[in-house]
N, C-alpha and C positions, 0 to 999 in steps of 0.2 A: 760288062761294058756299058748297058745303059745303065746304071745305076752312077757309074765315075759320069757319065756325061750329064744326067740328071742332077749333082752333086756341083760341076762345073758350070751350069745354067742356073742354080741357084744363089751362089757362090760373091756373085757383084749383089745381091738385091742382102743378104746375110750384112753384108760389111757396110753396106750404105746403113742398113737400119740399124747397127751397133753403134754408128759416127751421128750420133745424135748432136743436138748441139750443147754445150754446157753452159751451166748456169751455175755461179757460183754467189748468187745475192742470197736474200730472205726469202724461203718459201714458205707462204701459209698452211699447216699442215690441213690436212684432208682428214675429215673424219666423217665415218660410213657408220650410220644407226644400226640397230638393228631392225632387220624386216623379212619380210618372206622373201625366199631366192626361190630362182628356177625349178632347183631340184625337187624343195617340197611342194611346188603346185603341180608339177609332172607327176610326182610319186601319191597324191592325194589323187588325182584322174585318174590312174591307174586302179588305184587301190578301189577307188568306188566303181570302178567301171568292173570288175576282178570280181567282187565281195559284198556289195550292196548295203556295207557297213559302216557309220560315221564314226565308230569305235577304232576298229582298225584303218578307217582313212587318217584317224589323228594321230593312229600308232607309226604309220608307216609316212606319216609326213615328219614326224620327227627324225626318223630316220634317214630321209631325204632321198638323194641318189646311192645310197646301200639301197634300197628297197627297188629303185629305179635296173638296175643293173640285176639285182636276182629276177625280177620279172621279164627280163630281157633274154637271161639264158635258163631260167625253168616257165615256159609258158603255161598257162592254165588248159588245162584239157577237157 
């Protein structure tokens, strides 16, 4: 039962933010460089704080949040 009521209290704020407004002119497209994201500065803090390693901080920055999420559920012991 609280789940249908939690569902029905969400339900007005769902549909307002679907009814955006439209826009049917010229949009300039957006373009995103490449750069360092979240993940891989999380997952290089981790790694060197873990490992003490600039080797494996670079391994496991490329990996990004894979490496973020195994460190999460196998802790260091």
């Amino acid at each position: 039962m609280d789940q249908i009521k939690n569902i029905l209290y969400c339900l007005p704020f769902l549909i307002l933010a679907s009814c955006g407004p439209a826009y049917y002119g010229y949009m300039q497209p957006v373009y995103v460089g490449p750069g360092v994201g979240l993940g891989t500065i999380i997952a290089v803090v981790i790694s060197w704080s873990r490992n003490k390693s600039i080797l494996w901080a670079i391994v496991h920055g490329i990996l990004g949040w894979l490496y973020v999420i195994y460190a999460l559920i196998f802790p260091k012991r």
